[in-house]
N, C-alpha and C positions, 0 to 999 in steps of 0.2 A: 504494500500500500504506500503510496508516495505520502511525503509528508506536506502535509498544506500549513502556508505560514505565508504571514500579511506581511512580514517584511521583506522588502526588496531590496533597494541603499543605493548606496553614494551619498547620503546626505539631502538623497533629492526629493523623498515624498516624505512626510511627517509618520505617515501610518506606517511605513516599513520599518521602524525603528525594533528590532525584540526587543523580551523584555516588558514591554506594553500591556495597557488592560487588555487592548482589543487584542494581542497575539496571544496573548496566557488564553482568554477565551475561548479562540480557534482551538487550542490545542487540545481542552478538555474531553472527554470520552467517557465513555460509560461500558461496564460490562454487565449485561445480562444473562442468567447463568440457570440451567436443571442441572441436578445430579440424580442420578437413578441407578441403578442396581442390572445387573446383568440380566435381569429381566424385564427392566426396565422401568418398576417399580420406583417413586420417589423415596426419597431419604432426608429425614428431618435431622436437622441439627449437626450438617456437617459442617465444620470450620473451615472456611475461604481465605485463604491469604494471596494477596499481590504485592508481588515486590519490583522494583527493577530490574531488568539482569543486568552481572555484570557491577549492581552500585548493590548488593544484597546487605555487605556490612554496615555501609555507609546511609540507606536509605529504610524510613518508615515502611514496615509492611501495613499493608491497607486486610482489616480483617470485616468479614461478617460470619454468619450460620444463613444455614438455609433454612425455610419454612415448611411448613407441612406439606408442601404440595414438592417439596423439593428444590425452591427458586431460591436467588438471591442477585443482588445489586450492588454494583460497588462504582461510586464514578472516581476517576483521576484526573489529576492538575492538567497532565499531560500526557496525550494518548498517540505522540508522534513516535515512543521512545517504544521499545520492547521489556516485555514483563514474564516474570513466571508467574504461574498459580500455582499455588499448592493445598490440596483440598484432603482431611483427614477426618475422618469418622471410626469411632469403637466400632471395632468388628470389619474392618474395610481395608483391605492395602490402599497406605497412602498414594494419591498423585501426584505428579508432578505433570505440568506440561509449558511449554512457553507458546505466547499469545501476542497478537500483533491487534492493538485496537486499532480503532477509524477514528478520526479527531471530526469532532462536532455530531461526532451520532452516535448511536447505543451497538455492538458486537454485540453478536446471540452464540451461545454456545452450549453446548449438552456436553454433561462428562460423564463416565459410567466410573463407576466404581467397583471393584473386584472382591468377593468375599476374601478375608485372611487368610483363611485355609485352604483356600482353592487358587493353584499355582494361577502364577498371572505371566504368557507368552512373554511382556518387556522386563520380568525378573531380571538381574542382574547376573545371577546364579544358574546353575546346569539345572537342567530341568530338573524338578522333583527334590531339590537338594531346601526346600525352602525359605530360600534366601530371600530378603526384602530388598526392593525395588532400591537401589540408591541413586541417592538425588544424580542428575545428570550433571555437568559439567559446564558451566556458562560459554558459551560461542563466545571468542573471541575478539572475530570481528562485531559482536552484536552489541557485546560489553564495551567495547570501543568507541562502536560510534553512538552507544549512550555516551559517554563521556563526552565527548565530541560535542551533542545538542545539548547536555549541558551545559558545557563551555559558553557555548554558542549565548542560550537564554541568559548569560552573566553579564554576556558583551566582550567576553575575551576571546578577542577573534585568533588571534596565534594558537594559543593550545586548541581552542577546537576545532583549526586547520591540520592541527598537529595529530591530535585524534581522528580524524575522519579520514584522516591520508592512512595510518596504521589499518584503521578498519577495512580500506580498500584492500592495503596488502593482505591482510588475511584471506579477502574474499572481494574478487574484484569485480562479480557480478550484484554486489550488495549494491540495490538500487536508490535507496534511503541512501547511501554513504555517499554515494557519487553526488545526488539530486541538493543536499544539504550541504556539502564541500562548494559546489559552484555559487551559490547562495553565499558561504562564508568569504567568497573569493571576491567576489560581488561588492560587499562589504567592505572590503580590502581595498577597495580597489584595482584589483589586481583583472582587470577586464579579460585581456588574453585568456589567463588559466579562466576566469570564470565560463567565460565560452567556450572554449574545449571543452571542461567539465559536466558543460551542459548537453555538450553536443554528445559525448559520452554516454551521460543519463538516457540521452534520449535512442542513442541504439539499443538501450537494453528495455529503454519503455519509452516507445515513440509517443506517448501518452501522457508522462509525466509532464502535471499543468506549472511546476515550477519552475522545471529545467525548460519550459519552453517560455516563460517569463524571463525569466533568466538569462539566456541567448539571445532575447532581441533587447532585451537593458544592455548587456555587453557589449553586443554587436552597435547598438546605438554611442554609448561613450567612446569605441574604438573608431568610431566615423566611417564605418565600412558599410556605404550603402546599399553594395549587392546583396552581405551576408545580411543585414538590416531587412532588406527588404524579403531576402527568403524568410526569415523567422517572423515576420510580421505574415506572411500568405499560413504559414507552418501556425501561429498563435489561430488566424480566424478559420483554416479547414479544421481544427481541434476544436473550436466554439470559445476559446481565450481569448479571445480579442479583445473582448470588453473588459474583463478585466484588465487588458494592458493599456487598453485606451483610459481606464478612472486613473488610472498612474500617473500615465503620460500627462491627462489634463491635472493634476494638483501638483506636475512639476512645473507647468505652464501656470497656474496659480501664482504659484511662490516666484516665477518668473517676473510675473506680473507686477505682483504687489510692490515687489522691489526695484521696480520702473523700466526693465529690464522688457518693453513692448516688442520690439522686435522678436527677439527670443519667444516671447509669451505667443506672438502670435505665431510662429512657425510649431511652435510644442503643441497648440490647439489645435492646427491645422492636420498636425500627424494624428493626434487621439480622435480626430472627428475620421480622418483615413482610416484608422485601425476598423472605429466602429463609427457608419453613418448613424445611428439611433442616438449616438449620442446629444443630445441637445445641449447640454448644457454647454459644454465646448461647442456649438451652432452661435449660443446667444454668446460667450463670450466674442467670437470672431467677430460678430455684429456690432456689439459694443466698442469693438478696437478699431470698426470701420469709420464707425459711426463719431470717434474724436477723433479719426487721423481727418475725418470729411472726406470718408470717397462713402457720400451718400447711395450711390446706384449699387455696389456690393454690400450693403448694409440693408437696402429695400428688396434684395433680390436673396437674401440671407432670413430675413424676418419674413418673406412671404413662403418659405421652405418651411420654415418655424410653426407658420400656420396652416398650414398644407397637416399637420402631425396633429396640431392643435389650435383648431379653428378660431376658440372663443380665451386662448388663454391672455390672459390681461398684460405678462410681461414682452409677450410678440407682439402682439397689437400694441403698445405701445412704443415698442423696438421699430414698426414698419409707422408709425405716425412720426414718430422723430424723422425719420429717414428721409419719409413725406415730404418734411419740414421744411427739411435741408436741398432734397431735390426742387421745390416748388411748382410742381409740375401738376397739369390740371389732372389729368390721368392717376398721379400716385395719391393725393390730397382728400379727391373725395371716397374714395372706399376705405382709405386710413382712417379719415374721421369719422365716418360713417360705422364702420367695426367699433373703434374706440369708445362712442360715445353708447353705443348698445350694452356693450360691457359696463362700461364706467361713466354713468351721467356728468357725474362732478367734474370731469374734465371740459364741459362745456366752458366753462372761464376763461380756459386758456384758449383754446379754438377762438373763441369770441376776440380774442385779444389778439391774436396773431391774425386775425382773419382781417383784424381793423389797423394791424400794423401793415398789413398787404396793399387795403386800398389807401395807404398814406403812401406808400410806393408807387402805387397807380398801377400797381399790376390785381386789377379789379376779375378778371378772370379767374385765376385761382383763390381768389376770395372769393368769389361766385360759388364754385366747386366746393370749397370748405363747408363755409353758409345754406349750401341746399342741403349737404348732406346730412349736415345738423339738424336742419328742419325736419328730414326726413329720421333722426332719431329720434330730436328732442323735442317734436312738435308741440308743445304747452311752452315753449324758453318764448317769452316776447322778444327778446333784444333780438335773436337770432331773425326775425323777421324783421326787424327797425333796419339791420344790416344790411341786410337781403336788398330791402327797397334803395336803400341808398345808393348799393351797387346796381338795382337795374335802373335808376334813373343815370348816374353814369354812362350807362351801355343804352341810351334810349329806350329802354324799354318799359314804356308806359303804363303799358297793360298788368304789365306785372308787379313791377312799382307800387301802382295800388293795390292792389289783391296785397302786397306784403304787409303794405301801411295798414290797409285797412284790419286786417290779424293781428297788430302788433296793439292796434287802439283797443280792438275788443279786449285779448289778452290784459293787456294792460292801460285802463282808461287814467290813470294818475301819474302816470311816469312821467319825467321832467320832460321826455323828450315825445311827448304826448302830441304835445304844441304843434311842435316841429311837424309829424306825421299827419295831423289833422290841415295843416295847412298845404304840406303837398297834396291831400287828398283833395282838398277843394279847388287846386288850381286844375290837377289832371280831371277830376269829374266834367 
């Protein structure tokens, strides 16, 4: 079972850090457990121990009994490591056996137990010579590369480089040993070996979801775009991608934050590559379009945004700014028209920038803004008061009134009341 772990490094994502709430979490495991009887009968009240292997002197054994039906439960800190059981009941040759949990789920296991008297095949002893079972002999490499993720969980990346290299030597197909060395290497710094390592991991389990993180983090600091690029195809036909894309985008974060935009925005651009679902690297790139002012890849960004998520209030407002900034009749009214369906209280500003338009005298895309308004916010008076003014502007008469005339009903007391009632009576 490969071992799954949030942290990644370089210093470059906050969550790859071991050590962590969230990595200690990951690692947790559960063993759930029958014991029953060569006939298959439960067995009440055997005693359950799990220990480390490998750490047996040095670490708590974890104990329960089982219950009447034969069950029991034991969860662990951390379920990346390898463990023995050792299960002992009056009248039963003891077991032994070692056990590899899954981190973040629960292992189900059935164990038989062998009458005392009755010789047990894994005896130690010649047949029939009634010799008890002794304990077996911790793996070497297994004990190792426990040591090794210990190391590792401390922060002390040399010894648990140091250990996981032994564990390979003992046994160079130990895919834990390999998967969690390039991880440490990673750590290190150390990019070359950490790719290698991965690449390693991955001929013995083209599958392992860390060693194939791992080899495109490498492959990326080592600037090598070919091999970059093959382990980015190798992460998304494995279904990793996303994962490598939340990475990528909170190294772009942290690019970000620290004014470092350029950077920020080619990091975005890779994690929105990795995985197009990503949105939230979508709204970031929009956002960095949207202050550098290349308004057209900003409105052509937010309206991809919405295409995902028609009525979300942070696109439609990402594609109104954009709006904004392109001033184009075409982009303006369906911006304002979205925006104000979602969000009435933005009528203010439209109303303002629609009135900073025809001080401009570009009266046309105030037009576009002002209908589409009406066509939200049809009870807003001013938005009519607007209206009229802009088609008196553009001669148009007919409509001029009809505005006036909605803006009086709407609002018979407004200052600008006056105003409206007297262009009324001049066009009547």
């Amino acid at each position: 079972m490969a071992v799954v772990a949030r942290g990644f490094a370089v210093g470059v994502l906050a969550f790859l850090l071991a050590g962590t709430t969230a990595v200690l979490a990951q690692a947790m495991g559960r063993l759930s457990g029958k014991v029953v009887d060569s006939d298959g009968n439960p067995i009440r009240g055997v005693v359950v121990s799990l220990t480390m292997e490998g750490l047996e002197s040095a670490s708590r054994s974890l104990q329960t009994k089982t219950n009447k039906r034969g069950k029991f439960v034991l969860s662990v800190a951390d379920a990346t490591v390898v463990y023995r059981v050792t299960l002992q009941a009056e009248g039963y040759a003891t077991l032994m056996q070692r056990l590899k949990l899954t981190p973040q789920d629960t292992t189900f296991e059935q164990f038989v137990l062998q009458d005392a008297r009755a010789p047990d095949p894994s005896d130690a002893g010649p047949p029939g010579s009634g010799a008890a079972a002794s304990p077996a002999r911790a793996d070497p490499a297994l004990a190792a590369y426990n040591r090794g993720v210990a190391a590792f969980r401390r922060g002390e990346l040399a010894p648990a480089a140091d250990a996981l290299t032994v564990a390979i030597e003992h046994d160079p197909d130990l895919i834990l040993a390999h998967s969690t060395l390039s991880l440490v290497y990673l750590r290190q710094e150390r990019f070359a070996e950490a790719a290698d390592t991965a690449e390693r991991t991955l001929e013995l389990d083209a599958g392992d979801f860390k060693a194939l993180l791992v080899r495109y983090q490498a492959c990326r600091e080592l600037g090598d775009d070919q091999r970059s690029e093959r382990a980015r195809r190798a992460l998304q036909a494995a279904g990793a991608a996303g994962d490598a894309a939340r990475r990528v985008f909170n190294e772009a974060a942290d690019a970000y934050n620290l004014g470092d935009i350029e950077r920020a925005q080619a990091l975005f651009a890779e994690a929105l590559a990795l995985d197009e679902g990503l949105e939230r690297a979508r709204v970031a790139l929009t956002q960095i379009d949207l202050r550098e002012g290349r308004f057209e890849l900003a409105h052509a960004s937010a309206v991809l945004l919405l295409e995902a998520r028609p009525d979300d209030p942070e696109a439609l407002d990402l594609r109104y700014a954009a709006a904004r900034g392109l001033g184009t009749v075409d982009a303006l009214g369906p911006a304002v028209g979205g925006l104000l369906r979602v969000d009435p209280s933005r009528i203010v500003d439209v109303e303002g920038h629609a009135a900073d338009l025809m001080d401009a005298e570009n009266i046309e895309a105030a037009v576009a803004m002002l209908a589409a308004a009406a066509g939200a916010v049809p009870q807003r008076p001013r938005v009519h008061y607007l209206l009229g003014l802009c088609h008196v502007r553009q001669g148009r008469d007919a409509e001029a009134l009809a505005d006036f005339r909605r803006f009086v009903e709407l609002a018979p007391d407004d200052p600008d009341a006056e105003v409206a009632r007297a262009w009324i009576e001049t066009m009547s």
